[in-house]
N, C-alpha and C positions, 0 to 999 in steps of 0.2 A: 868534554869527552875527548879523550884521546885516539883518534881510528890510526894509530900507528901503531899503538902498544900490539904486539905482538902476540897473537892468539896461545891460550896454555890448551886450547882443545886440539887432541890427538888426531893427526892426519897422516892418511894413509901414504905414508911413499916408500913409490916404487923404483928407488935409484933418485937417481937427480930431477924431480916430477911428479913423477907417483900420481895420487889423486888431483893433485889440483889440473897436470897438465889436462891429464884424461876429461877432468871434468869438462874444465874450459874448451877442449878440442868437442866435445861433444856441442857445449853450445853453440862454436861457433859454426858449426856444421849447421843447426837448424836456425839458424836465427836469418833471417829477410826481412830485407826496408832498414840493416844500419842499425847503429849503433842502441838506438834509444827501443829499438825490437827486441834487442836483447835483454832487455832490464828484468822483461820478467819470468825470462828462464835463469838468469842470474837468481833472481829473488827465492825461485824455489830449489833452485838446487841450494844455495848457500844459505838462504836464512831457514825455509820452510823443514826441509828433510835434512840436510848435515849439521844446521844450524852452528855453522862456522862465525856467520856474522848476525848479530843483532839487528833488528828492522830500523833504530834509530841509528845503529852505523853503518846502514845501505844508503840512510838518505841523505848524513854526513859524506857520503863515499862520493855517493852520483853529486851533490853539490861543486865537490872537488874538481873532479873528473870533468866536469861541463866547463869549470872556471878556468881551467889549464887549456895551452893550446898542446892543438892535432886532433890526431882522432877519438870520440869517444870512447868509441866500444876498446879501445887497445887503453884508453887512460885507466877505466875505470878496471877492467882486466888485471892491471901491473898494479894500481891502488889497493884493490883486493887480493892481490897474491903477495901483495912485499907487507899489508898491514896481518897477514895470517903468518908467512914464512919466510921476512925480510927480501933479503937480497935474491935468493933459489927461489923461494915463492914467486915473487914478480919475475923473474925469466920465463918459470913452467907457466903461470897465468898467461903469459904475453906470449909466450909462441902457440900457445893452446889456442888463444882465443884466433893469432893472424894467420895459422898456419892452412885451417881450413878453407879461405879465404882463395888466398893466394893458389893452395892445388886446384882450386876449382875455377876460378880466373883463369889459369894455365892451359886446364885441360879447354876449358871453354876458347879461349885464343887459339890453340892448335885447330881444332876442328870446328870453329864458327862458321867459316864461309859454308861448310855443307849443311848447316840446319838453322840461318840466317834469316831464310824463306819460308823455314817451315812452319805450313798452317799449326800445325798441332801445337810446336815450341812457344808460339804466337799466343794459342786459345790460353795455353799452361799459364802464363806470365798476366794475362790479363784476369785470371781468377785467381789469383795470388795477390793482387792489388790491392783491392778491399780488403784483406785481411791482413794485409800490411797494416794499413789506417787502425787496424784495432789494435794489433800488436804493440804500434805507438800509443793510441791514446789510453789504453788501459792503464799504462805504469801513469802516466801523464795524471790520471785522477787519482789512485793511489800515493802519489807522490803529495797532491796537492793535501787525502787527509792526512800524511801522517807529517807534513810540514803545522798542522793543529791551526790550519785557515779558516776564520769566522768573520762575523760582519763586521770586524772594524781593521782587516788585514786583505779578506777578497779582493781588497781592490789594487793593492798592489801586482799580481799575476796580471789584473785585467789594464791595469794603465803600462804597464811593462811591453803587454803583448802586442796591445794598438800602436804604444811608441815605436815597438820594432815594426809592423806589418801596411801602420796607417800613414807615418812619418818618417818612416825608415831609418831610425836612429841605430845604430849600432850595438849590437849586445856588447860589445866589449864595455862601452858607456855605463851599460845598465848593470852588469854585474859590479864596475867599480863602485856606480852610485848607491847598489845595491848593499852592496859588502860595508862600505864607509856609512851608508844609513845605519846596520846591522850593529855595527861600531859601535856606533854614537849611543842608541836602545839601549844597548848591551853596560857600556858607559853610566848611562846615565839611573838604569836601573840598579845598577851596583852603587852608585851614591845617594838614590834613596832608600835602598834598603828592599826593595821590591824582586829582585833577581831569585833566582829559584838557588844558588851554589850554596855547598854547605859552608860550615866557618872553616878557612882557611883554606877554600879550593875555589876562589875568583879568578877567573884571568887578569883583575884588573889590581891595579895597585893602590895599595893602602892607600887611606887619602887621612894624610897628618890631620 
């Protein structure tokens, strides 16, 4: 699958932006707890109701988006706006999504010291917390059905997760060893013959 080929579904712009910026400026207004809280107002704006991106090229997208460094929420932002409207798409995506960010950081910097203390700001933040935790884990199990995990791949997520949290091995690690496993599968199933790609659309090369 190609998540670059560039969308033929008609989007609304308004000048240099248009819908996408708006869009993204809206999420990134409501989104709390980061990047991966974002996943699943991203999901329903863009696959559920505009349906700009297909659910198999959100989960190509987020793969990406995680494997590249910086910030998530700004990767997967500029992935989604340059794979729907190139070069313009990924600026309106990306300033859409850092722009809410940064005025509210701003304003917050100017006038923290006066409501630093305050019980109320305090009680607000602490019942936002648990609902952070679902904002994450929801995409988190959604992602995991539509990666199509059963009993002989569950285990992968789970020896991954205790490598990074029990052994403290590095994700960078795990995504290479993950990516080059993926590889080899992927390899290997193309020279038995097992691989799902029609005839003449493998990534992998003839084998004389």
């Amino acid at each position: 699958m190609n998540v670059y080929r560039e969308s033929k579904v008609p989007l609304p712009w308004g000048g240099v932006g248009g819908g996408l910026f708006t869009t993204f400026f809206k999420i990134g207004i409501f989104t709390l707890g980061g990047g991966y809280a974002m996943i699943p107002l991203i999901e329903e704006e863009m696959v559920n109701k505009k349906q700009w991106v297909s659910k198999d090229e959100m989960l190509d997208l987020i793969a990406i988006a995680q494997s590249c460094p910086g910030v998530f929420a700004i990767n997967i932002a500029t992935f989604i706006g340059y794979k729907l409207r190139k070069t313009r798409g990924a600026i309106a995506t990306t300033l859409g999504t850092a722009l809410p960010s940064f005025l509210i950081i701003l304003v917050i910097a100017i006038f923290f010291k006066q409501f630093e203390d305050n019980k109320v700001v305090a009680a607000i933040f602490r019942g936002i917390r648990p609902a952070v935790v679902a904002l994450i884990a929801v995409p988190t199990f959604r992602l995991g059905q539509r990666a199509k995990l059963n009993k002989f791949t569950i285990w992968i997520p789970v020896v991954c997760a205790l490598a990074i949290w029990a052994l403290g091995v590095s994700p960078i690690w795990i995504i290479i060893i993950a990516g080059l496993g993926g590889w080899l599968y992927g390899l290997y199933q193309h020279r038995t013959g097992t691989d799902s790609y029609g005839p003449n659309k493998s990534p992998y090369p003839k084998s004389e």
